[in-house]
C-alpha positions in Angstrom: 0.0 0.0 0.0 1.0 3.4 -0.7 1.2 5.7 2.2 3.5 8.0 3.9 6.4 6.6 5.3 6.7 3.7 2.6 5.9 5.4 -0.7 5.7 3.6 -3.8 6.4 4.1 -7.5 5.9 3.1 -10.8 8.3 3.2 -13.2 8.4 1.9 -16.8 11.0 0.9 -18.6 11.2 1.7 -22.5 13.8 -0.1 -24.6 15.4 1.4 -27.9 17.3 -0.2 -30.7 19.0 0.8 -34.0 20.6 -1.8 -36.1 24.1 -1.2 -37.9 25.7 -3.1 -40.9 29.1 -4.4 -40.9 31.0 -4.1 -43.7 30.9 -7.4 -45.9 34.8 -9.5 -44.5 34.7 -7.9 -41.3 35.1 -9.4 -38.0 34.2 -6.9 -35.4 36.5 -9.0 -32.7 39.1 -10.2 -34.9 42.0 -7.4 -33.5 44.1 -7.9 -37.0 41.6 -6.1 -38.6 40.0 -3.9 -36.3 41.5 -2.0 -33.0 38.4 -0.8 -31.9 34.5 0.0 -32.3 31.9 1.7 -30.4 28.5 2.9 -30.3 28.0 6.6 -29.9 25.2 8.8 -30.2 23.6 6.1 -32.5 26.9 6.0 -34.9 28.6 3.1 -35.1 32.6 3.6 -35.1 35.1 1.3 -36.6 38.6 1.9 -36.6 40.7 -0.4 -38.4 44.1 -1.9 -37.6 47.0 0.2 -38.6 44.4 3.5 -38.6 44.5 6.1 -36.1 41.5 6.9 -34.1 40.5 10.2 -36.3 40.2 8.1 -39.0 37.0 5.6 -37.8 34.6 4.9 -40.2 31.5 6.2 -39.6 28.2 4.2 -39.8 24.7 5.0 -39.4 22.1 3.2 -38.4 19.4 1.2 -41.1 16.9 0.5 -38.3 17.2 3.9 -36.2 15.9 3.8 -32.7 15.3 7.1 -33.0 13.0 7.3 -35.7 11.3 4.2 -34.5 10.7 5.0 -30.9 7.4 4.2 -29.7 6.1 5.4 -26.2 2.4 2.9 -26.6 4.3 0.3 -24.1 6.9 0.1 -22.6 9.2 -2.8 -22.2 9.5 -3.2 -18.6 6.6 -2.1 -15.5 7.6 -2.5 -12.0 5.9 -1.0 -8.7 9.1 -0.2 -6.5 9.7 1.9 -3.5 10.5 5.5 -3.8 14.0 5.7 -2.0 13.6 9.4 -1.5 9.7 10.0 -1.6 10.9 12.3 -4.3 7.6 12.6 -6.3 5.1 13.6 -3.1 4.8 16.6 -1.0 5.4 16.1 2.7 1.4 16.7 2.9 0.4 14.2 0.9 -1.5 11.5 3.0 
């Protein structure tokens, strides 16, 4: 129960994904032919062996998280407690 002195909230949980194509004879975790790659701000980075980091190549995303993200339902619903009673007033009953 929800009361004052052991508030409870909801939170929901939506997830996101964008897809990225590797370039055909690459092996993302083979280290002879790539050093490196990341995922930022929905880019995928790739930096070849023997390149320096300036140099990654730049990949954007063919299913785009962005584009595609739908609030209707979220992934995840839990009821948790609220560990600072953050979201009610000190009045609220």
């Amino acid at each position: 129960m929800n009361v004052k002195g052991n508030r409870q909230v909801v939170y929901a949980e939506y997830k996101q994904m964008s897809s990225f194509k590797i370039p055909d004879g690459i092996d993302l975790n083979d280290k002879k032919q790539v050093t490196s790659w990341h995922v930022y701000w929905n880019v995928l980075y790739i930096q070849y062996a023997g390149t320096d980091f300036a140099d990654c190549v730049k990949i954007e995303p063919t299913i785009n998280a962005e584009e595609d993200f739908c609030v209707k339902r979220p992934s995840e619903v839990e009821i948790t407690e609220d560990e600072w009673d953050s979201y009610y007033d000190e009045d609220c009953e």
